[in-house]
C-alpha positions as CSV (number, residue, x, y, z in Angstrom):
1,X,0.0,0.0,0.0
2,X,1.2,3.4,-1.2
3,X,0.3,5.9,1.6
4,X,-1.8,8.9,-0.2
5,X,-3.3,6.1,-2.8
6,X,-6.5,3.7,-2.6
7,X,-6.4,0.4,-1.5
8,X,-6.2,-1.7,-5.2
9,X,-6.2,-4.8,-3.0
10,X,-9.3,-3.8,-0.9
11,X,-11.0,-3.6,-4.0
12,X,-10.1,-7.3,-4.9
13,X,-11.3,-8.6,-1.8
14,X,-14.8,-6.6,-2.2
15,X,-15.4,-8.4,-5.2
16,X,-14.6,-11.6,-4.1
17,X,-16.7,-11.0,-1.0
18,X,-19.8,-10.1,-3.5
19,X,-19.0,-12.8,-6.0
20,X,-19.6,-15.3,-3.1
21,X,-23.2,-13.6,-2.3
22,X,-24.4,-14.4,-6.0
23,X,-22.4,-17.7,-6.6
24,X,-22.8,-20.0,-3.1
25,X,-25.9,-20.4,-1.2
26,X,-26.2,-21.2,1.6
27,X,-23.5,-18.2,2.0
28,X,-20.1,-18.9,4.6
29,X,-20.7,-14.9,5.0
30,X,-24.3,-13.5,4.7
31,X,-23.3,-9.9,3.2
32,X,-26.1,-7.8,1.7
33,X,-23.9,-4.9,2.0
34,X,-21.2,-6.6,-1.0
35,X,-23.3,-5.9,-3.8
36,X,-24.8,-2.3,-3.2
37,X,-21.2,-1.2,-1.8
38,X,-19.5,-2.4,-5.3
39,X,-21.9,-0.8,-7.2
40,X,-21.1,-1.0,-11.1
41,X,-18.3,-0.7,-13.6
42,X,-16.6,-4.1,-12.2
43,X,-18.2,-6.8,-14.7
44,X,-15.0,-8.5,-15.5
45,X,-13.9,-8.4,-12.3
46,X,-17.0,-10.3,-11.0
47,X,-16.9,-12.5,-13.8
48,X,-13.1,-13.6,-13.1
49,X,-14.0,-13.9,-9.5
50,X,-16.9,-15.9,-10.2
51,X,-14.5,-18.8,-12.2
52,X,-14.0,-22.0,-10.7
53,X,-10.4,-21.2,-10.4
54,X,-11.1,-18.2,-8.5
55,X,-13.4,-20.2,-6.0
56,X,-10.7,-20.9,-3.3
57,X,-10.0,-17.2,-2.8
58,X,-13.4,-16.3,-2.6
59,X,-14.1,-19.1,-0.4
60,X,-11.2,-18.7,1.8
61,X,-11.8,-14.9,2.2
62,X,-15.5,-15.4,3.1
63,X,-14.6,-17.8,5.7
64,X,-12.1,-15.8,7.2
65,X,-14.4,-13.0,7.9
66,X,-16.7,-15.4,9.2
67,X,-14.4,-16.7,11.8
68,X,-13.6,-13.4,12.9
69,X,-17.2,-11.9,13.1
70,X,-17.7,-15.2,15.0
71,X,-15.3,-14.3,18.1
72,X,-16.7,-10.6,18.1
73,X,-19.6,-12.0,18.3
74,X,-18.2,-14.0,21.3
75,X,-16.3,-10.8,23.1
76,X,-19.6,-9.1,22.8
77,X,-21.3,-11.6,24.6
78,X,-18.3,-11.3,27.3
79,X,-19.4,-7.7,27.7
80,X,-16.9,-6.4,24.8
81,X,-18.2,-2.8,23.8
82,X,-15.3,-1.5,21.2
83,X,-14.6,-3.7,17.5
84,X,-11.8,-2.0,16.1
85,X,-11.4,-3.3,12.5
86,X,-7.4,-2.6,11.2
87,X,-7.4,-2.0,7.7
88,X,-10.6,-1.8,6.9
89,X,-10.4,-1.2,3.4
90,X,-14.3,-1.9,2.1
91,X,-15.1,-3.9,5.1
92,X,-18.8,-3.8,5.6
93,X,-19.7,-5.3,8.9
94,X,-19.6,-1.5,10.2
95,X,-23.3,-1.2,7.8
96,X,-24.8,-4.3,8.9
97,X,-23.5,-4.5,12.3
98,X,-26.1,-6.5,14.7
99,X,-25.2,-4.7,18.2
100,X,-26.6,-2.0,20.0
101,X,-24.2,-1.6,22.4
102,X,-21.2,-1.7,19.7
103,X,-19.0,1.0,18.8
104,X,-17.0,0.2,15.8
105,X,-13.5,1.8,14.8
106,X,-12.8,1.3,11.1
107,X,-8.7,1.8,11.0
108,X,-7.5,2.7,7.3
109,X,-5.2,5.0,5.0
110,X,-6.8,8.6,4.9
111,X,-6.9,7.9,1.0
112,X,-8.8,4.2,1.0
113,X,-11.6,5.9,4.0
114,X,-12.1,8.7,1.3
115,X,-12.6,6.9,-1.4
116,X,-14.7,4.4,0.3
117,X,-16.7,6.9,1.7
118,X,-17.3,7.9,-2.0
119,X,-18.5,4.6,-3.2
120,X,-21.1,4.8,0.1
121,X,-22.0,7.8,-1.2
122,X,-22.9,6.4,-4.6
123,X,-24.6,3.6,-3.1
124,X,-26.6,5.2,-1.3
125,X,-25.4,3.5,2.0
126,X,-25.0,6.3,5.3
127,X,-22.8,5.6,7.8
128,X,-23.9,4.3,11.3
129,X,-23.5,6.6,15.0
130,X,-22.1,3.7,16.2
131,X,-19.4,3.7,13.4
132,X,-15.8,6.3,13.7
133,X,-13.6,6.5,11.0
134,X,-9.6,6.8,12.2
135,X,-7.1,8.0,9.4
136,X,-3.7,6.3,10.3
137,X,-0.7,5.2,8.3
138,X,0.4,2.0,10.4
139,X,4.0,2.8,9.4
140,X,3.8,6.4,10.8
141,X,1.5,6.5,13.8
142,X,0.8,4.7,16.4
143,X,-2.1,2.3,16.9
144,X,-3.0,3.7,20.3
145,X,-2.6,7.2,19.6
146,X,-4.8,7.5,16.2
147,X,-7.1,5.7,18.4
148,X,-7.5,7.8,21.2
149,X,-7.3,10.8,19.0
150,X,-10.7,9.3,17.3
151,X,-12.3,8.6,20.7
152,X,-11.5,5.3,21.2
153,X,-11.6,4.3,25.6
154,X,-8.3,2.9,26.0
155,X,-8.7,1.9,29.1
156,X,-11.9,-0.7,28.3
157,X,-11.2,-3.3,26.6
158,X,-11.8,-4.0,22.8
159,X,-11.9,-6.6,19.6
160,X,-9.9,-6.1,17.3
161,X,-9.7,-7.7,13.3
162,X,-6.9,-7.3,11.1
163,X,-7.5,-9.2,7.9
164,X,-5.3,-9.0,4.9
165,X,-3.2,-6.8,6.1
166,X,0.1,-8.4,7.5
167,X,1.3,-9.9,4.4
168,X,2.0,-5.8,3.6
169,X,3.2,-4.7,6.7
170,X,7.3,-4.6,7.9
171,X,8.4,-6.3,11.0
172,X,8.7,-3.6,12.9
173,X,5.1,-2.4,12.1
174,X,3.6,-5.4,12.9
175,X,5.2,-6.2,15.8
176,X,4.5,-2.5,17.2
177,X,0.8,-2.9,16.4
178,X,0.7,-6.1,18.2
179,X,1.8,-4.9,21.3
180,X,-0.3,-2.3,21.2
181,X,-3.5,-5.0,21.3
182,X,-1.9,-6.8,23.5
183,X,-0.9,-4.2,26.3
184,X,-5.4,-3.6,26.1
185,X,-7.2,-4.4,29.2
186,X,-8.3,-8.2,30.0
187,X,-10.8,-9.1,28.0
188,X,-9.7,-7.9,24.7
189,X,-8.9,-10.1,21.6
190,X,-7.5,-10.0,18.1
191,X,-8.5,-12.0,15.3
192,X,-5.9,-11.6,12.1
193,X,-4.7,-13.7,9.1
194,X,-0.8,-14.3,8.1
195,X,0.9,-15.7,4.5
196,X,2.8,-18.4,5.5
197,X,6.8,-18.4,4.5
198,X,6.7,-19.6,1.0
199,X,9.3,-22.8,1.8
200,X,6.4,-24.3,3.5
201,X,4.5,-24.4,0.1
202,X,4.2,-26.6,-2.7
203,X,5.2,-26.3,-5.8
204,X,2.2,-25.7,-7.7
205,X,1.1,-23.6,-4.7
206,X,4.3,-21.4,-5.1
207,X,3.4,-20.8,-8.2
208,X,0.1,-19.7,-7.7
209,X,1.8,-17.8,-4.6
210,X,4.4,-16.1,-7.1
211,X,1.6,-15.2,-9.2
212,X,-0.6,-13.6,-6.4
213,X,2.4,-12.0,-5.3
214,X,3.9,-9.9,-8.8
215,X,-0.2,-8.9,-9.6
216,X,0.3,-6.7,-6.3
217,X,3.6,-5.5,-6.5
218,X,2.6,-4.2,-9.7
219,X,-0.4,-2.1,-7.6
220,X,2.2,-1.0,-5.6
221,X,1.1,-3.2,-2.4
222,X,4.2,-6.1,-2.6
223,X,4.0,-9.0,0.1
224,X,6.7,-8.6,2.1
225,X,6.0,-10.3,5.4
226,X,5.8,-14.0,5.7
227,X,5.3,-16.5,9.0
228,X,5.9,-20.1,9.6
229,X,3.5,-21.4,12.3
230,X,5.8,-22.2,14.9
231,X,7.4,-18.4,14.5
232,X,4.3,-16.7,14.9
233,X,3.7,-18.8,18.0
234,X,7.2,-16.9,19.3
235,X,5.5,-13.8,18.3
236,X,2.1,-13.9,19.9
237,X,4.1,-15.0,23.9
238,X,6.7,-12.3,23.0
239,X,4.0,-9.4,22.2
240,X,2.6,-10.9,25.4
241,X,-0.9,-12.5,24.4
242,X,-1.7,-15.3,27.0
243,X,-3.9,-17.2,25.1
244,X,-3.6,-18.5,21.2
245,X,-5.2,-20.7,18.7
246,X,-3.8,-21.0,15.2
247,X,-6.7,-22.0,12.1
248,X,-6.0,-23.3,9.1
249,X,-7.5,-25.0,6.5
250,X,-8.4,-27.9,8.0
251,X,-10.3,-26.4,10.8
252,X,-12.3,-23.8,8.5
253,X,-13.4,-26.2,6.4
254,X,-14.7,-28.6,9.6
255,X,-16.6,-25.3,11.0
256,X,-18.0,-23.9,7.6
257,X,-17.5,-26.7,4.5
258,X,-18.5,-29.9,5.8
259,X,-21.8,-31.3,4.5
260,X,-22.4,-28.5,1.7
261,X,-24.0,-30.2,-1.0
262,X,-21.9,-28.0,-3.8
263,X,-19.1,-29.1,-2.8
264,X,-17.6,-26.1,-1.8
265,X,-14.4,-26.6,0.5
266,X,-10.9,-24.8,0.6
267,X,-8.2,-27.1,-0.8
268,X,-5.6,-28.8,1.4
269,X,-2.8,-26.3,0.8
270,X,-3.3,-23.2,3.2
271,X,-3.7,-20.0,1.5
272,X,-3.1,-18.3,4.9
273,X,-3.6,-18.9,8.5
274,X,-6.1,-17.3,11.1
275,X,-4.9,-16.0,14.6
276,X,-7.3,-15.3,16.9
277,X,-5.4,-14.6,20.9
278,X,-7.2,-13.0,24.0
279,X,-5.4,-10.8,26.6
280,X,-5.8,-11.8,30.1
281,X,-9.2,-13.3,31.8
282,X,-10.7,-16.1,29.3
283,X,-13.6,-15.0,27.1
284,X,-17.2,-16.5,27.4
285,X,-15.7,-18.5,24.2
């Protein structure tokens, strides 16, 4: 991501995310929002994400945001009050969001907020009081501070989701903004998906890695953080989370893909891996 520019990647991921409203049913991800929000002008985009060779990404992306909306669900439930969604790019759980009590922090570039905000516009979607926009370049600012700047109680505890994002960040970035969840009061969680370090793949999967990989470095968003499971492990007790649970593709396809009668299940290489940790007193998970 180019700081001043538009998410190109966000965009992806939107249309993947509404390809999977029209093409699967029952949906992994109920979204009515997908559609309006991407509006028109994308119909070879949606056609391409719509191909059975594209069905993995869309599959694996809707499931992802599943799992997370599934443990906010559980942190409300635990008396959670603040869902702070890291990169939100078009994320649209903000316009459908199910809780009264919730206050939800959309975390972006000032660029990709504008320009969503636009496409809002244009659909005709208005923005929630329960929703606050935070302009913050993770590279520049820090987590807790563009927070609080935006009204955020830092000393309550919060969810957090950070989905698609750390493949792009540096080292030092992502280790910073970890702490920052972590260092939250009890109670508070994070939910956020890794690449894995590309020795651990196959071959045909590097290559479709490889390929995945120059399409964004051409949009100016290259992948330049990778993760084998057993490192991120050192990662999560060094940031200081207590508790941990890695996900892969195994375990989303026992929560969301057995018994669908089209067949729809992620393969058995992992396109990435799901974290979700909790700081301090167990949840009502």
């Amino acid at each position: 991501m180019r700081s001043g520019k538009a998410s190109k990647t966000a965009l992806r991921v939107a249309i993947r995310r509404a390809a999977h409203q029209l093409m699967e049913n029952p949906q992994i991800l109920e979204d009515p929002i997908a559609l309006p929000l991407l509006g028109g002008g994308h119909a070879r985009d949606m056609e391409r994400a719509m191909h059975p060779v594209a069905r993995d990404f869309r599959a694996f992306m809707a499931a992802r945001s599943r799992f997370a909306e599934d443990r906010l669900r559980e942190s409300v439930q635990a008396g959670v009050r603040q869902y702070v969604i890291l990169g939100a790019g078009l994320d649209t759980f903000a316009y459908r969001n199910p809780f009264a009590t919730l206050r939800v922090f959309e975390v972006d570039f000032p660029a990709t907020q504008e320009w969503k905000r636009e496409m809002l516009a244009e659909a005709g979607i208005r923005a929630p009081q329960s929703l606050t926009y935070v302009p913050l370049d993770f590279e520049h600012k820090g987590l807790c501070e563009g927070l609080a700047e935006a009204g955020f109680d830092l000393a309550a505890p919060a969810f957090f989701t950070w989905l698609g994002v750390t493949p792009y960040l540096t080292r030092a970035a992502f280790r910073a903004t970890l702490g920052a969840i972590a260092a939250m009061p009890a109670g508070s969680g994070v939910c956020f998906d890794y690449a894995l370090s590309t020795e651990s793949l196959s071959p045909a999967r590097r290559a479709i890695f490889d390929r995945l990989a120059q399409r964004v470095a051409a949009a100016g968003e290259p992948l330049q953080l990778f993760f084998a499971p057993e490192e991120m492990d050192r990662e999560l007790r060094q940031a200081g989370l207590q508790r941990a649970e890695q996900v892969g593709t195994t375990e989303l396809n026992a929560l969301f893909f057995d018994g669908r009668e089209d067949g729809l299940r992620l393969s058995t290489a992992d396109l990435g891996r799901l974290v979700v940790a909790w700081v301090g007193a167990a949840t009502a998970r």
